[in-house]
C-alpha positions as CSV (number, residue, x, y, z in Angstrom):
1,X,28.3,-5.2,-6.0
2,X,30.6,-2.8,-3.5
3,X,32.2,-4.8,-1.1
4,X,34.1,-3.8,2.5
5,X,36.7,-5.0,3.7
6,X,38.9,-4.1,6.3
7,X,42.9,-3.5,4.9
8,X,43.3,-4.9,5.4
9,X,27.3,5.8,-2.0
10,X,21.2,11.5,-5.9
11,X,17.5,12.5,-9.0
12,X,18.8,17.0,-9.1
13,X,14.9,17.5,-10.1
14,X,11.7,15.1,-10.5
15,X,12.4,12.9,-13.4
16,X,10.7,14.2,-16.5
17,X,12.8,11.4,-18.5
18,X,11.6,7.9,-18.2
19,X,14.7,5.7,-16.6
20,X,15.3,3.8,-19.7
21,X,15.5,6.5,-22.6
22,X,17.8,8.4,-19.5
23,X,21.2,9.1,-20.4
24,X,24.1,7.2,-18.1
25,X,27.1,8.9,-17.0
26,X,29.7,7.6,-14.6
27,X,30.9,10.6,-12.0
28,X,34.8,9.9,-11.1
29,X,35.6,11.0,-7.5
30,X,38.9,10.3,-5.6
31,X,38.9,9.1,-1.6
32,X,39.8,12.6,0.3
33,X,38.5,14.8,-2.4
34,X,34.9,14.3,-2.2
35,X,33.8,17.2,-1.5
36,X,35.1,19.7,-4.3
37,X,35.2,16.6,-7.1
38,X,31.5,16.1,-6.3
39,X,31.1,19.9,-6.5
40,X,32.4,20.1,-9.7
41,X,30.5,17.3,-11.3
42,X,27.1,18.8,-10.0
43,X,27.9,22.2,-11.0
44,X,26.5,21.1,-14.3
45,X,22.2,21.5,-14.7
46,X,22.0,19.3,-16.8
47,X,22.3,15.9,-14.7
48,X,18.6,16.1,-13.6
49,X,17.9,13.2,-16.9
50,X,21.0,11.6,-16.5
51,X,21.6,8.0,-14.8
52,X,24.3,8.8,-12.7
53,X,26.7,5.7,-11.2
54,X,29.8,6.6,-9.6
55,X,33.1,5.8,-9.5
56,X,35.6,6.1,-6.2
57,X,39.3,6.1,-6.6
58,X,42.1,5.5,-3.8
59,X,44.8,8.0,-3.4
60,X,47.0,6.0,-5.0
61,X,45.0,6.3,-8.3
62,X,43.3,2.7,-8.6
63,X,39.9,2.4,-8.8
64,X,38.2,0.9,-6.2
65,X,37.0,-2.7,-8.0
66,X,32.6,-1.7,-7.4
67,X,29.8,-2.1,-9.2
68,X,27.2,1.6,-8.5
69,X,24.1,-0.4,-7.6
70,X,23.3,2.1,-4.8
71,X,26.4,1.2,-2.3
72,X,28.7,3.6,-3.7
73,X,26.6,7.0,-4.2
74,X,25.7,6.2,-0.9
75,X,29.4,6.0,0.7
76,X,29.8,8.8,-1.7
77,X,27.5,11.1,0.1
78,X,28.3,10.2,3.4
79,X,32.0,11.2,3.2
80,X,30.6,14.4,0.7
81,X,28.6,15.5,3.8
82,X,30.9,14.6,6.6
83,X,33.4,17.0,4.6
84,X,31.4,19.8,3.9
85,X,30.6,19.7,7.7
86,X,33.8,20.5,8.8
87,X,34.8,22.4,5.8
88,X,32.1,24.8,5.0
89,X,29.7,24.9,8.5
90,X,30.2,26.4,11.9
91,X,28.0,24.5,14.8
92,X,27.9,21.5,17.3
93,X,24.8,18.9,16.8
94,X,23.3,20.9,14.2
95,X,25.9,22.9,11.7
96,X,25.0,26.3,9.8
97,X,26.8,27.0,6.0
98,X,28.9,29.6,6.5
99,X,30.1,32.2,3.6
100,X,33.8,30.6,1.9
101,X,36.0,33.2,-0.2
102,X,35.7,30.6,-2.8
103,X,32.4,29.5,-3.0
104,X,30.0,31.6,-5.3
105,X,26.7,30.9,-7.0
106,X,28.0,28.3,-8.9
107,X,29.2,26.4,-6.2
108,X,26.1,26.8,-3.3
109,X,23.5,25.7,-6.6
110,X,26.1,23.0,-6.7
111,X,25.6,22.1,-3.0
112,X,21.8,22.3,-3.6
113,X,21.5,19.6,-6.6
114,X,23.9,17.4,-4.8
115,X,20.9,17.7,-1.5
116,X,18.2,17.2,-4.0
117,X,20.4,14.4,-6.1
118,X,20.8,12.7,-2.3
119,X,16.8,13.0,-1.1
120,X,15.3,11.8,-4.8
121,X,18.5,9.2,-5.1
122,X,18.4,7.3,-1.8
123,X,16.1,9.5,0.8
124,X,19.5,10.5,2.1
125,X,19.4,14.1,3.2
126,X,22.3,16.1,5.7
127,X,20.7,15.7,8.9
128,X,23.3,18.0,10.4
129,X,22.6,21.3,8.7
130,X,19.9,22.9,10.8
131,X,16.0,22.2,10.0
132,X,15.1,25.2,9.4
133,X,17.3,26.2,7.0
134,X,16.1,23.6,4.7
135,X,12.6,24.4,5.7
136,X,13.4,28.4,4.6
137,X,14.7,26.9,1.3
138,X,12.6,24.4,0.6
139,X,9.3,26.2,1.9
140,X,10.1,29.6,1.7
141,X,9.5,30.0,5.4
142,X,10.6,28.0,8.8
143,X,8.8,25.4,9.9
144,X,10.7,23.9,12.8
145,X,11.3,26.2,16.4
146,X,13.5,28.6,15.6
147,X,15.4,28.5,19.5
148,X,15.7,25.1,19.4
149,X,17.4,25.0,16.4
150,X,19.5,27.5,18.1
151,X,20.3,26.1,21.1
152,X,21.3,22.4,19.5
153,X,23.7,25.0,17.1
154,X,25.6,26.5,19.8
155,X,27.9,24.9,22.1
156,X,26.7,23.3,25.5
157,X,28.3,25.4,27.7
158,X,26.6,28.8,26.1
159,X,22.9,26.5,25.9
160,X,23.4,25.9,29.6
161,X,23.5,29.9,30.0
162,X,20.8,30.6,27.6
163,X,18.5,27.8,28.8
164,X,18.9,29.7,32.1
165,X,18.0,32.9,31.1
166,X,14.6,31.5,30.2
167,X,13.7,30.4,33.4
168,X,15.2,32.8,35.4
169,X,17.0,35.6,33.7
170,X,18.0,37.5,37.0
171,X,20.1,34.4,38.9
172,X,22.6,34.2,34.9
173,X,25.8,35.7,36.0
174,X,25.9,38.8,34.2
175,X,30.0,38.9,33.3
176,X,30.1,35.1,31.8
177,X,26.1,36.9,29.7
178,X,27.7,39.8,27.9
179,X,30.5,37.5,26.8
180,X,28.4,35.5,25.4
181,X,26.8,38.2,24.0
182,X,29.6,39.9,22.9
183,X,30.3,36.4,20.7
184,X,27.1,36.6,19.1
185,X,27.8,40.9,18.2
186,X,25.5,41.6,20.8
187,X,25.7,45.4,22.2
188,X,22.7,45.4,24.4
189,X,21.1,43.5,27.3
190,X,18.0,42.5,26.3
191,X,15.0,40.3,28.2
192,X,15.3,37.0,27.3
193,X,13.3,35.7,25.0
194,X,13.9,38.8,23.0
195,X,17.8,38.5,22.5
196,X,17.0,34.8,22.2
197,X,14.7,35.4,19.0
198,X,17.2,37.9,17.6
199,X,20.2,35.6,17.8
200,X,18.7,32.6,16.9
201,X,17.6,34.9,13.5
202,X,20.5,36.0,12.6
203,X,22.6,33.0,12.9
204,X,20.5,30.8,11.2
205,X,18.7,33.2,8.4
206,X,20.4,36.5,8.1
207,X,24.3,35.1,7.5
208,X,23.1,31.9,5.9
209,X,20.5,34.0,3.9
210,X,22.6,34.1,0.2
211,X,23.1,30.3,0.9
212,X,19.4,29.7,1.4
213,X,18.5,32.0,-1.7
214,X,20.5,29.9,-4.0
215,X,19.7,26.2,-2.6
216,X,15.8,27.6,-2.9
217,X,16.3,27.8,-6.6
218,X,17.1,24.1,-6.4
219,X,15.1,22.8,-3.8
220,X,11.7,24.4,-3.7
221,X,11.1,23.0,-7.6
222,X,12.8,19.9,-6.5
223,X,12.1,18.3,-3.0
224,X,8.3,18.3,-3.6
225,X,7.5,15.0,-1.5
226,X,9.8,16.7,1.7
227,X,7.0,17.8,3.4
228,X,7.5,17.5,7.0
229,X,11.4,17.6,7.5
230,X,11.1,17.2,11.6
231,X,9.9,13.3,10.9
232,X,11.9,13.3,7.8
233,X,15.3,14.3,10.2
234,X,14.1,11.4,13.4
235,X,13.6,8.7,11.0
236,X,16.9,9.0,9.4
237,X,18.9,9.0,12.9
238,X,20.4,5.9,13.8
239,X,19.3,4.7,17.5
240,X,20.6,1.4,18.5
241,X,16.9,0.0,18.5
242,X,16.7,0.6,14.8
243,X,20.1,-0.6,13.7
244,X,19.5,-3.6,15.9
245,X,15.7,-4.4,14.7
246,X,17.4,-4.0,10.8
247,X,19.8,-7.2,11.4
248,X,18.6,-10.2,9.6
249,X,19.8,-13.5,10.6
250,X,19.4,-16.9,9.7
251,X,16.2,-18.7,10.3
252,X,17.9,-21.3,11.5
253,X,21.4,-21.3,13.3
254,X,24.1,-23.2,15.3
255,X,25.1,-22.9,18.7
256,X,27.9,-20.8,17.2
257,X,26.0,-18.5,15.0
258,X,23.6,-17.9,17.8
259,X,27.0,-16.9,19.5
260,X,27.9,-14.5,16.7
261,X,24.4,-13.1,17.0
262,X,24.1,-11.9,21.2
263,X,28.0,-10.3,20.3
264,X,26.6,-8.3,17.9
265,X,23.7,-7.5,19.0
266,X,25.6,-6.3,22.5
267,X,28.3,-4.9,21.0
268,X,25.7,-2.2,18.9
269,X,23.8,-1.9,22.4
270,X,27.0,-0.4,23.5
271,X,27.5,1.4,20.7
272,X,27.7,5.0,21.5
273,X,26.1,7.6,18.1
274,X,30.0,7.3,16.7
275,X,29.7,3.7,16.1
276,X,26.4,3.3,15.2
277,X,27.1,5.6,12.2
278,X,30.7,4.1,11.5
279,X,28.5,0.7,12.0
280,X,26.1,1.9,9.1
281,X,28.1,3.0,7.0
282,X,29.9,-0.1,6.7
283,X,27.5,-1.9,6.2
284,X,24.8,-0.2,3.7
285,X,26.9,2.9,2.4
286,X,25.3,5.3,4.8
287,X,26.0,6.8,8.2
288,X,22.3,7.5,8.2
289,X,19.4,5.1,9.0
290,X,17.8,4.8,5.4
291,X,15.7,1.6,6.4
292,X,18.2,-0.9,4.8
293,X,18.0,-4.4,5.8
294,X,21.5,-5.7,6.7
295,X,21.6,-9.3,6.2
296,X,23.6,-11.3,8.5
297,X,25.9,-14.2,7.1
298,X,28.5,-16.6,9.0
299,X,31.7,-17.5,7.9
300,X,34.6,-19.7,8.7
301,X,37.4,-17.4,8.0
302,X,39.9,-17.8,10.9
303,X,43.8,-16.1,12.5
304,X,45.2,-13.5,10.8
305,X,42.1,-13.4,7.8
306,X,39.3,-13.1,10.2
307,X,37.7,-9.9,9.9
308,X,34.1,-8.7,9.2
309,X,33.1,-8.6,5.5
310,X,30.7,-6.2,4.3
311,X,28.4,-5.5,0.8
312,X,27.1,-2.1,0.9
313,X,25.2,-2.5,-2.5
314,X,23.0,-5.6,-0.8
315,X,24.2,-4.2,2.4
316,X,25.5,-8.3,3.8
317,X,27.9,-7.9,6.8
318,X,29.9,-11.4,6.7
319,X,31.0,-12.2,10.4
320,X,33.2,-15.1,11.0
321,X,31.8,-18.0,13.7
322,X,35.0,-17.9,15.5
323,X,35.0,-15.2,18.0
324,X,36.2,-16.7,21.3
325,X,34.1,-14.0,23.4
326,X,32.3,-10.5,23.4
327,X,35.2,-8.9,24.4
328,X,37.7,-10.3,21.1
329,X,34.4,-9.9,18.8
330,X,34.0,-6.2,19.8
331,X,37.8,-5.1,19.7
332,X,38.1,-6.9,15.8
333,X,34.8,-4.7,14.9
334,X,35.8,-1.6,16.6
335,X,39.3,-1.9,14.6
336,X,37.7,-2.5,11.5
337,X,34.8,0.5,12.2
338,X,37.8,2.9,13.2
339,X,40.5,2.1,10.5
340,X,38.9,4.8,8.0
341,X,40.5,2.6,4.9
342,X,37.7,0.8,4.1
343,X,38.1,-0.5,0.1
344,X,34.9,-1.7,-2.3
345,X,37.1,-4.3,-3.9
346,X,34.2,-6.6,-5.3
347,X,32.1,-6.3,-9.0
């Protein structure tokens, strides 16, 4: 059982080895070194028959007191993936790998299993890294618009000009278009939807393209149920009407509880795409929406112990019935949400 608290979580390939007779290994991975510890681990082929569990550890070099039932490899993931975004991507609402120094074959096959280890593990997949660039790996071809893709890739303030250009190419001021252009290599001025299909290709095939070549030798063989990744990408992005319809309270409850309740249900209604995530992951391992359940229990911890209590493995957020109002209930949660030292300190 992974617990939170406030201070105070991945099959490679289908299974071809029945769960029992699979072989278990424990992955060691330290807080703040996710990504190239996680890397390493999956640099090895041979994990596709293995049971894998996991094993976080603080910087201070104690493990973190959890029991891998599903909690941690999904923590594990989200703070893998939130890394390698702003490590090894370039891009605003949807991210493209870009080419590291450091990074070889080794490492991008690496990235793959760890994609395919996330999808066949706990249908977690990096909703970030642009559609169609799992589609070209997966598929072998691009499923998804190509310009849309684009335009969610760049920043806003070039979309607004692009996004222009298709409805009225003539009125785009032509100083702030060639540089833009001149940011994207561009030497010519083209029409419009030509420049835009250029682009769009050669950010998001042409550099990626040795990335995609070697997450196709892991994905295409792999990711054999991913078969429309446009549904597969909205289902797994939190909206407050999902997180919200996912609480499960108590069939029957006190005027306090029922208290408890309308705060949290407000307080995720406010909730801007930040906090539903930060919410998520609390509470089930996973900035993404994977379909958990969280089930809601009361407490009667009080003063200076009062915080939210959550178990990630059987995804229970524990709230405390003493909240005064909305306004002391949603300052305790957003302190908790953005402390960032959240500890599994339950077996």
């Amino acid at each position: 059982m992974s617990n939170r608290i406030w201070m105070t979580h991945l099959p490679v390939s289908p299974q071809t080895t029945p769960p029992s007779e699979r072989v278990k290994r424990v992955l060691v991975v330290h807080r703040g070194q996710v990504l190239p510890e996680l890397m390493a681990h999956f640099c090895d082929d041979g994990l596709q028959d293995v049971d894998i569990k996991i094993q976080l550890v603080l910087p201070d070099g104690t493990h973190e007191m959890a029991y891998d039932d599903g909690g941690v490899v999904r923590d594990c993931l989200s703070e893998f993936w939130n890394e390698f975004y702003d490590q090894c991507a370039t891009g605003n609402a949807l991210k493209v790998p870009f080419l590291r120094h450091d990074f070889g074959q080794q490492q991008w096959e690496s990235v793959g299993r760890i994609i395919a280890f996330g999808w066949a593990r706990e249908k977690y997949l990096p909703v970030k890294i642009t559609p169609v660039i799992l589609e070209q790996a997966t598929f072998g071809y691009a499923k998804s618009d190509v310009v849309e893709n684009f335009f969610k890739y760049m920043p806003e303030s070039e979309r607004t000009v692009f996004e222009s250009w298709r409805s009225d190419f003539n009125s785009v001021d032509q100083e702030e278009s060639i540089e833009i252009l001149d940011n994207h290599s561009c030497r010519r001025i083209p029409t419009a939807n030509e420049i835009l299909q250029e682009l769009a290709h050669k950010r998001l095939f042409q550099e990626p393209a040795y990335v995609i070549e070697q997450w196709a030798k892991i994905l295409s063989p792999a990711v054999l149920s991913l078969q429309d990744l446009t549904t597969v990408y909205e289902a797994l992005q939190p909206t407050v009407r999902k997180v919200v319809k996912s609480l499960t309270f108590p069939e029957t409850m006190n005027v306090h509880q029922k208290d408890i309740q309308k705060y949290l249900t407000t307080y995720l209604r406010n909730s801007d795409m930040q906090h539903l995530c930060l919410f998520l992951r609390f509470c089930t391992g996973s900035d993404l929406f994977l379909g958990k359940e969280i089930i809601i229990d009361f407490t009667q911890i009080q003063g200076f112990q009062r915080r939210p209590v959550a178990h990630t493995c059987g995804c229970v957020l524990e709230l405390s019935v003493h909240y005064d109002s909305n306004p002391d209930f949603s300052s305790e949660m957003n302190k908790v949400l953005e402390s960032n030292v959240w500890v599994m300190d339950i077996i």
